[in-house]
N, C-alpha and C positions, 0 to 999 in steps of 0.2 A: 504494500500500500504506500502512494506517494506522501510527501508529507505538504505539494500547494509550494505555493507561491508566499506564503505565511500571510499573515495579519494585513490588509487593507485597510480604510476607511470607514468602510460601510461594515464590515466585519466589528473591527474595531467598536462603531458604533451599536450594532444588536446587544455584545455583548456587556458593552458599558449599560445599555436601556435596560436591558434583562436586570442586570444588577442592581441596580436604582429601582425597581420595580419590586423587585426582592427588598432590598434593604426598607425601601417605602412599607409594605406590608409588613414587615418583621416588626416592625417599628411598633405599626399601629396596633399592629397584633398583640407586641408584649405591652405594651402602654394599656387596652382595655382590660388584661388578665394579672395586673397589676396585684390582686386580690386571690387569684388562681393557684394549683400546684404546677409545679414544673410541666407534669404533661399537658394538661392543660394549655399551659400559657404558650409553648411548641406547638400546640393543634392551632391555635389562636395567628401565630407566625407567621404558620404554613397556610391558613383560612385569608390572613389579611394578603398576600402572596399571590396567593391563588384569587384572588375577588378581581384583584387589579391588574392580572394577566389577562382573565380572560373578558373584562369587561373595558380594558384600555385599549391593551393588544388585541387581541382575539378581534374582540368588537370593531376594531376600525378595519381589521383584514373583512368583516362581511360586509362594510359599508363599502369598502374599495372594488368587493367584486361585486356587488351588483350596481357601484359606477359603471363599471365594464370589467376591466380585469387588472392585476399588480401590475401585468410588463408594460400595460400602457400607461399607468397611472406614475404621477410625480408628488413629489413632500419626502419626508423625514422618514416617515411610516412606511410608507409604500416601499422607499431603498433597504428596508430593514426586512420587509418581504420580500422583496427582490432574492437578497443575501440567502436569507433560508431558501430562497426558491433554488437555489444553485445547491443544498443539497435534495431536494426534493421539487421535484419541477410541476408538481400540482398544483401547489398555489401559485404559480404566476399566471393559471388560466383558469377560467371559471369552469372547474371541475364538480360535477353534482355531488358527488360523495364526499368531496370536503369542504365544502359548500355547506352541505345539510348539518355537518357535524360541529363544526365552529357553529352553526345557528343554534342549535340543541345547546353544544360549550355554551355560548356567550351569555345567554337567555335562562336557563336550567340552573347548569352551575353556579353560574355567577350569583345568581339569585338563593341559589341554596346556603351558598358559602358564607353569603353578608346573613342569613337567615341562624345558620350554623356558629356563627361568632356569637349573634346576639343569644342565640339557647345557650351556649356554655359558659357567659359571663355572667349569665342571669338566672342560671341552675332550671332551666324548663326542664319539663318533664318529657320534651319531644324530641329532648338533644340525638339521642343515639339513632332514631327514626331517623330523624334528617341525615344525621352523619351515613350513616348506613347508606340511605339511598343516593348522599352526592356520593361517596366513595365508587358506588356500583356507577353511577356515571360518568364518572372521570373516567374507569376503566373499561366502558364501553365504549366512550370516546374514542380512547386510544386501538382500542381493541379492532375497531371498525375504520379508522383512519389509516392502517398500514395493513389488517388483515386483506381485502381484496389487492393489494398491490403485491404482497409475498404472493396470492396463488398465479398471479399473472406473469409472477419472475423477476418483481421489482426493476421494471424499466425505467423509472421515473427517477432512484433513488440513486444518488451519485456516494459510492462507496468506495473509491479510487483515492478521497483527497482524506488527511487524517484528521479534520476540523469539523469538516462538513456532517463525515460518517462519526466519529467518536464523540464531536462535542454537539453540533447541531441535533442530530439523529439519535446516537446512543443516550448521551447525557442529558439532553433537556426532556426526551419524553417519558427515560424513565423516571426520574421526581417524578413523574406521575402517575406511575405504575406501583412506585415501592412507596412513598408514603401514603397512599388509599386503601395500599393495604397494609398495613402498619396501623392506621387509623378504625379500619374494620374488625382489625385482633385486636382493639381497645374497646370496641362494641362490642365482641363477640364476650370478652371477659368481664364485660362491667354488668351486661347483662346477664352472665352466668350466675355473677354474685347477686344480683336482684332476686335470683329465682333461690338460689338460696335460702337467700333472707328472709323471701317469703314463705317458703317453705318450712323454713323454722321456726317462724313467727306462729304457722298455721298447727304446726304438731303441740308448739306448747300450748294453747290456749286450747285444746280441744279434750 
């Protein structure tokens, strides 16, 4: 595998965005969970993270392609899909399958994640519901965003260059793969313990 032409501009630029968008949420995530435990206030990090990927980022790629499409589209945003489009050359046309899934992302998640902050700052009782079900959608996102391109042979997918394939492709989709699930083994065990509880709450009093 080649290792590129290294770091450009517009390169340069995503990943500076990415990380301003990262530290943005982290921010705001530990600031609301100020009151929280550790895990908590990490699920809060990763929620403020993730709200403003896919409602900043995300959200302006669905506006740009039903302008028309990235490769023809100019600004800041657009070059920054551009860049990703050079390892994945779907988004720079108005491809239906990821098209649909960024609207699902933008709309769904986004909306769960800001919904998800506020249940675990505020101790609802619907937290692990929500959690659960944005988890399962982030991973269906991704699930569906690259599965029909693996059975086609991934033609689309530039795996030659080592930035493109390890850091564009490998590293940013999986965050999204390992902390959803990582977050659903915290639902699967918080809820274990409830059932517990109540189960023991139920034998003494009977």
């Amino acid at each position: 595998m080649g290792v590129g032409p290294g770091l450009g501009t517009a390169a340069g630029g995503s990943l500076l965005l990415c990380a301003a968008l990262g530290a943005a949420g982290c921010a705001l995530g530990l600031r609301l969970g100020r009151a929280r435990g550790a895990a908590d206030r990490a699920a809060l990090a990763w929620l403020g993270c993730d709200a403003l990927v896919h409602c900043a980022l995300e959200g302006s790629f669905v506006y740009l392609s039903f302008m028309g499409n990235i490769a023809d589209s100019d600004g800041f945003i657009a070059s920054l899909w551009k860049e990703y489009g050079k390892a994945d050359a779907r988004w720079l046309h108005f491809d239906p399958t990821i098209v649909s899934v960024e609207i699902l992302t933008v709309v769904l998640d986004g909306c769960l994640a800001l919904v998800l902050m506020y249940a675990i700052v505020r101790e609802k009782y619907y937290r692990h519901f929500i959690q659960i079900t944005l988890c399962v959608c982030e991973l269906y996102g991704g699930w569906m965003t690259f599965s029909p391109e693996w059975l086609m042979g991934s033609p689309n997918l530039s795996t030659d260059n080592w930035l493109y394939f390890w850091v564009y492709l490998v590293f940013f989709n999986s965050v999204w793969v390992l902390i959803p699930g990582l977050l659903l083994w915290q639902s699967w065990l918080e809820l274990k313990k409830m059932y517990h509880k109540g189960t023991s709450l139920e034998k003494k009093f009977q």
